[in-house]
C-alpha positions in Angstrom: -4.7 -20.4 35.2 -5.8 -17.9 32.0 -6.0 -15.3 34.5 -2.0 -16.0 35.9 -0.6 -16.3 32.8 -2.3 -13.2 31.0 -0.9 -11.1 34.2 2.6 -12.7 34.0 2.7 -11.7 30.6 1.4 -8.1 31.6 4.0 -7.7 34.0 6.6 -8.8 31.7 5.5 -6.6 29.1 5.3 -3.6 31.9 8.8 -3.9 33.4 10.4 -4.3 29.4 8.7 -1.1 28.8 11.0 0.6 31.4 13.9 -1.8 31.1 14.4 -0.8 27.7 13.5 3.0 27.3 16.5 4.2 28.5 14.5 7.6 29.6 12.4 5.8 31.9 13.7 5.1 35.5 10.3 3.7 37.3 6.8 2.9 36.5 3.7 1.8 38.6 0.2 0.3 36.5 -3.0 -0.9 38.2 -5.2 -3.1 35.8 -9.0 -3.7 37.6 -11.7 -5.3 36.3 -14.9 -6.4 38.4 -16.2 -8.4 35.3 -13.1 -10.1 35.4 -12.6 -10.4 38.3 -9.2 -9.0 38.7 -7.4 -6.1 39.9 -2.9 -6.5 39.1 -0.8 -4.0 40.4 2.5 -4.0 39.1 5.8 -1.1 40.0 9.3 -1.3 38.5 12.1 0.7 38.7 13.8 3.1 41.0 13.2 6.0 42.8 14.9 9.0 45.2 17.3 9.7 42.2 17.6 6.0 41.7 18.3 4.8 45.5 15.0 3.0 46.3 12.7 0.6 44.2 9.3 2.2 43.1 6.6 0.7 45.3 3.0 -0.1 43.7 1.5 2.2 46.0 4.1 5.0 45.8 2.1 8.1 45.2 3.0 10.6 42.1 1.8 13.6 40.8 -1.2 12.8 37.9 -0.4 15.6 35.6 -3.1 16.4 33.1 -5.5 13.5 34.7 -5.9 16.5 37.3 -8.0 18.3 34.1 -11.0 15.6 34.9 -11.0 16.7 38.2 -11.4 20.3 37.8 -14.1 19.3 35.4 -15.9 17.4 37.6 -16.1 20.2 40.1 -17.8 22.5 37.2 -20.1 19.4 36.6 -21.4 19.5 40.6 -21.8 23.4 40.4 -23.7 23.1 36.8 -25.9 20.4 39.1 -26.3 22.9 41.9 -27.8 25.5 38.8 -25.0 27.5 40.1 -23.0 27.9 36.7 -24.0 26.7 32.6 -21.3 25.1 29.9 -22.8 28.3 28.1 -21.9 30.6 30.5 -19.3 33.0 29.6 -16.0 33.6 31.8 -16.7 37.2 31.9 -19.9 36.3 34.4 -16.9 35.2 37.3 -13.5 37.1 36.4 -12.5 40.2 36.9 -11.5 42.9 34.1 -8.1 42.5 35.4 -8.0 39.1 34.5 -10.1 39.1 31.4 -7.6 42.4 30.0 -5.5 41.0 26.8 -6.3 37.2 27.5 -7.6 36.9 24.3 -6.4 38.9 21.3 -6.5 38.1 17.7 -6.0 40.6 15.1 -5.8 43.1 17.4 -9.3 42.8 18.6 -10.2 41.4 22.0 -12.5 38.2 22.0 -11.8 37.6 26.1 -15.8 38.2 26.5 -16.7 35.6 24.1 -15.3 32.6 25.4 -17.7 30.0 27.2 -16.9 27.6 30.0 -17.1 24.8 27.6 -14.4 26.6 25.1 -12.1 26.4 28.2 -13.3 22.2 29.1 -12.9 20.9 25.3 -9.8 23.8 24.3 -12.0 25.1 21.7 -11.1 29.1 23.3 -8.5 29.6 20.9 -6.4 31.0 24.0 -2.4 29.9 24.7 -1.1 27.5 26.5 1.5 28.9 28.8 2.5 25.4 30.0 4.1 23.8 26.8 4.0 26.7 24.2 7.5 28.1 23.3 7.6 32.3 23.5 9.2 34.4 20.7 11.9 35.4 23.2 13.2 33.7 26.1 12.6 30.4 28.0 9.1 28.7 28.7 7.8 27.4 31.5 9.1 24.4 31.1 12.8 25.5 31.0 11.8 28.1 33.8 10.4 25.1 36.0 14.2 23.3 35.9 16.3 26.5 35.7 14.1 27.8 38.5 12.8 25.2 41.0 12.4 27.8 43.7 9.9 29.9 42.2 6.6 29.9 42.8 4.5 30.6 40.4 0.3 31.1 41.2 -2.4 30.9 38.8 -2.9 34.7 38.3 0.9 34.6 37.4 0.9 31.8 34.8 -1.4 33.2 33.1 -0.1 36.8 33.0 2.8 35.0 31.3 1.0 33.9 28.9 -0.7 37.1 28.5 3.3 38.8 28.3 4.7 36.1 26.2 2.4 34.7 23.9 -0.7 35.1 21.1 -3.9 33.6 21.0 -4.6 31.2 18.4 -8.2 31.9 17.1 -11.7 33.0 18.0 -13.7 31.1 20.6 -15.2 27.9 19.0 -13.7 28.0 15.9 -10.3 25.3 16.2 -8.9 23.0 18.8 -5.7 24.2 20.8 -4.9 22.4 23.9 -4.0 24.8 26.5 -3.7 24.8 30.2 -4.2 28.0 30.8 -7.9 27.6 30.0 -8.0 25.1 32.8 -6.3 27.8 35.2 -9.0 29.9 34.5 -11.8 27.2 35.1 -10.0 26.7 38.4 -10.3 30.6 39.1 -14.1 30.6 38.1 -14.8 27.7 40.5 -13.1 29.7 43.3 -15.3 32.7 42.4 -18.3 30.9 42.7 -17.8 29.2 45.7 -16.2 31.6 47.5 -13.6 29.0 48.9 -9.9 27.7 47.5 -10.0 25.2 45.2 -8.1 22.4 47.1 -11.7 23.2 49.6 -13.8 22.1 46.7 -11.6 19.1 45.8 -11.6 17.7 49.1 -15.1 18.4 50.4 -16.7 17.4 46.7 -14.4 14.1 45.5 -11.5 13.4 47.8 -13.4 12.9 51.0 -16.7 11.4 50.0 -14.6 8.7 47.5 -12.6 8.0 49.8 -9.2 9.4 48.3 -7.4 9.6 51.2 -4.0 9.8 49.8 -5.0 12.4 47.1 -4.2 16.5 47.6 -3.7 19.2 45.9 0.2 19.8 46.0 1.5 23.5 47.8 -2.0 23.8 49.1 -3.2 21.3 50.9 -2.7 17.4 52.7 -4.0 14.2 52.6 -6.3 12.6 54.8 -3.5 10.0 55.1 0.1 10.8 54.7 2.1 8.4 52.5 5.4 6.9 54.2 7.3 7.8 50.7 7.9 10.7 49.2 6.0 11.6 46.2 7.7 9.6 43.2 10.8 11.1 41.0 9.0 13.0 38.1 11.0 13.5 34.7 11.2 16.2 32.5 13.6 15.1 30.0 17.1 14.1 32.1 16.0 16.4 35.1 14.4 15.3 38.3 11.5 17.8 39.3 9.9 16.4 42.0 11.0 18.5 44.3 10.9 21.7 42.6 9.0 24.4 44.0 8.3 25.7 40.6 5.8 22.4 40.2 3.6 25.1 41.4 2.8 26.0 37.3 0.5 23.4 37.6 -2.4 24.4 39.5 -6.3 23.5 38.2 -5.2 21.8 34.8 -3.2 19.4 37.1 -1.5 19.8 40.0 -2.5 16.6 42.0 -0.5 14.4 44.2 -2.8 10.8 44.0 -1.5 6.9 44.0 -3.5 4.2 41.3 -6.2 2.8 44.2 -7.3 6.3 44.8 -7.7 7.3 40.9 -9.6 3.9 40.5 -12.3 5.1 42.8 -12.3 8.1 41.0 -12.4 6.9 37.8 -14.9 4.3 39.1 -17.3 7.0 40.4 -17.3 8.6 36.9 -18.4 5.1 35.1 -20.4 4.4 37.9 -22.1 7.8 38.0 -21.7 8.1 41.1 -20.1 11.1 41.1 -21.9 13.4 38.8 -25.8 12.4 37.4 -25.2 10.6 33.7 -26.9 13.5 32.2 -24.0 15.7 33.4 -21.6 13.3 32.1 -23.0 13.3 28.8 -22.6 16.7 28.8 -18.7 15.7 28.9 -18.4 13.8 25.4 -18.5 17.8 23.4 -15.7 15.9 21.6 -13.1 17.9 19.3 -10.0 16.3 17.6 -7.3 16.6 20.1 -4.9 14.3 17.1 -5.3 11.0 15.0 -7.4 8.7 17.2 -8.1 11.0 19.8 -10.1 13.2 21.1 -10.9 15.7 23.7 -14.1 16.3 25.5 -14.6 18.0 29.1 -11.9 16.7 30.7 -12.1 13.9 29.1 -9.9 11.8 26.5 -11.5 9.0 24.2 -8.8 7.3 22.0 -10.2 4.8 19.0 -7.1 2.5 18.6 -9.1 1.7 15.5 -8.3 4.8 14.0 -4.7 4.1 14.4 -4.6 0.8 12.4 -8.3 0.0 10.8 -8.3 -4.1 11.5 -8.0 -3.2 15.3 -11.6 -3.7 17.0 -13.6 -0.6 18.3 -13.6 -3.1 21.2 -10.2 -2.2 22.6 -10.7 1.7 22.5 -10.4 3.4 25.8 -11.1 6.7 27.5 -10.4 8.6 30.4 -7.4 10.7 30.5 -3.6 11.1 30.2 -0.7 13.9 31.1 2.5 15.3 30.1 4.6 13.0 32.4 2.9 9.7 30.5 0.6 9.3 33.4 -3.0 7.7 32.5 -6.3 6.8 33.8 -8.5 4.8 31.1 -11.4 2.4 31.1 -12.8 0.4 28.2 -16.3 -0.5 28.4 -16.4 -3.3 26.6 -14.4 -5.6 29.4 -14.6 -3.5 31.9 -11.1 -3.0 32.2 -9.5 0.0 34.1 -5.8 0.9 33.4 -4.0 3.4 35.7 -0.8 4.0 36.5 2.5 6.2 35.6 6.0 6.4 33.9 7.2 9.8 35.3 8.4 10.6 32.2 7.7 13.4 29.7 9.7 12.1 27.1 7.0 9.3 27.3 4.2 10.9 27.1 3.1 10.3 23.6 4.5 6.6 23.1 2.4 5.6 26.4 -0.5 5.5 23.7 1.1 2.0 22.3 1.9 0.8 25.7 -1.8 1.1 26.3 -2.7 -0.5 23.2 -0.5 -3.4 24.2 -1.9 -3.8 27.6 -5.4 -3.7 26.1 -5.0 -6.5 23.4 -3.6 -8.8 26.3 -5.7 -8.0 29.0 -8.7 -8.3 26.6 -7.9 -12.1 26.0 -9.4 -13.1 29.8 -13.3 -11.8 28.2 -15.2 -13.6 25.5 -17.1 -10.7 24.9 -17.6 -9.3 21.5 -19.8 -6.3 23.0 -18.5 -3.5 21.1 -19.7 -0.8 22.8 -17.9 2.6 23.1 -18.4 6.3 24.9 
């Protein structure tokens, strides 16, 4: 009875969220627990331009929660001894690519960055994805004024190369950037001599089982959905169509539904996936804002920061993208919480809609373990 009632309130508190943002048009939330012994799915709101209701296993594109995958496949080629964190770029990219990526002062630094600057954004490089040039549009304008243009990863980050400055040297800040990750997804292809939508499906989709899961413009799933991908939001304009989604490549560009991110994330708790040692290697952590923080693909976020009379209990980590999707897990209950709001207006209040979900979800354990990542 607990159990019902703690999930009636969750779906009440899930379908107010979107009933009363006026921004949001749809949602879909997965909440899992094998301790528990639950797993609620919940989906509100409308899709195809608001002519069909969301369904919970709709499937929509992850965002930034794509970053964890692109780590993961550095973590099975540092497994393989075919690549270190320490490593620098230079070792896999050409001169071509390496020319003018990094520049401060006037002085180049593009041989000094390490794969793990580019995993925890400690490169100092731009971020061509949500930085605003001097002059002219960003990508972001570019990917609604433009929907038909495609854009590969060699030309995002020339873009960023034309349009923007580098922050600081390698290993000395924090700046979030996603052209880091379009590089980590270049190195991976250099290494292994294959596409990276090869890699993703031969070393997580396939053997977890993620057979609705693909990289968009490149490849398909193992099982093709019945829908079409869900409506994605920037702002007031419907994208999920656009051809110009195409920015987002290794630092996200993933089609996926909340089942097939659960066994993902599951794999990665379970360490199934990658040995523990590996993932330890993921929790390099550097301040990504107040409360959270940014490892290898990785996002930890200490509610207790926030507000100090909140338990370390309910913190969370996993990760989260520009479009307010999210994939987190606490330890101490066990509790996995997936799911999307399609909406990048969103993106930063999801962060209270998560702590919401935790304090009520939390109520079905009697455990006062308060273990953390």
């Amino acid at each position: 009875m607990k159990s019902e009632v703690i999930s009636s309130k969750i779906r009440l508190l899930f379908e107010k969220t979107v009933a009363k943002n006026k921004i949001l048009k749809n949602g879909i939330l997965l909440v899992h627990s094998d301790k528990l012994n639950i797993h609620w799915k919940y989906a509100t709101g409308l899709v195809g331009k608001g002519k069909n209701p969301i369904t919970e296993n709709h499937t929509f594109h992850i965002a930034s929660i794509g970053k964890s995958f692109t780590s993961a496949l550095i973590g099975k080629l540092y497994e393989e001894n075919k690549i270190s964190y320490d490593d620098p770029i230079a070792k896999y990219l050409s001169n071509d690519i390496l020319k003018d990526l990094h520049l401060v002062e006037g002085q180049s630094y593009s041989d000094k960055i390490l794969i793990h600057h580019l995993l925890n954004h400690t490169s100092g490089i731009s971020d061509y994805f949500e930085e605003k040039p001097k002059k002219g549009k960003s990508i972001l304008e570019l990917v609604v004024d433009e929907p038909n243009h495609f854009w590969s990863p060699l030309d995002t980050i020339q873009w960023g190369k034309e349009n923007l400055k580098s922050h600081f040297r390698p290993g000395e800040g924090f700046y979030y950037s996603d052209t880091g990750y379009q590089l980590l997804g270049l190195v991976v292809e250099a290494i292994t001599g294959k596409p990276m939508w090869e890699s993703l499906h031969k070393n997580i989709f396939e053997p977890l089982n993620m057979n609705s899961t693909y990289q968009l413009f490149y490849s398909e799933p193992l099982e093709k959905s019945l829908n079409p991908i869900a409506d994605i939001y920037l702002n007031l304009n419907e994208v999920s169509e656009n051809m110009s989604l195409s920015v987002d490549w290794a630092g996200g560009g993933i089609i996926s539904n909340s089942e097939d991110l659960l066994r993902f994330h599951k794999a990665l708790v379970k360490n199934t996936l990658l040995k523990e040692e590996t993932f330890n290697r993921w929790k390099d952590w550097a301040k990504l804002a107040r409360g959270i923080d940014y490892g290898y693909g990785l996002v930890r976020i200490k509610f207790n920061d926030f507000l100090f009379f909140l338990p370390r209990k309910l913190n969370i980590w996993g990760n989260f993208g520009s479009i307010a999707t999210f994939m987190f897990y606490n330890p101490a209950f066990d509790i996995y919480s997936i799911g999307t709001f399609n909406q990048s207006n969103y993106a930063e209040k999801q962060v209270q809609f998560l702590l919401k979900l935790m304090m009520k979800v939390s109520k079905l354990s009697s455990n006062n373990n308060d273990e953390l990542l």
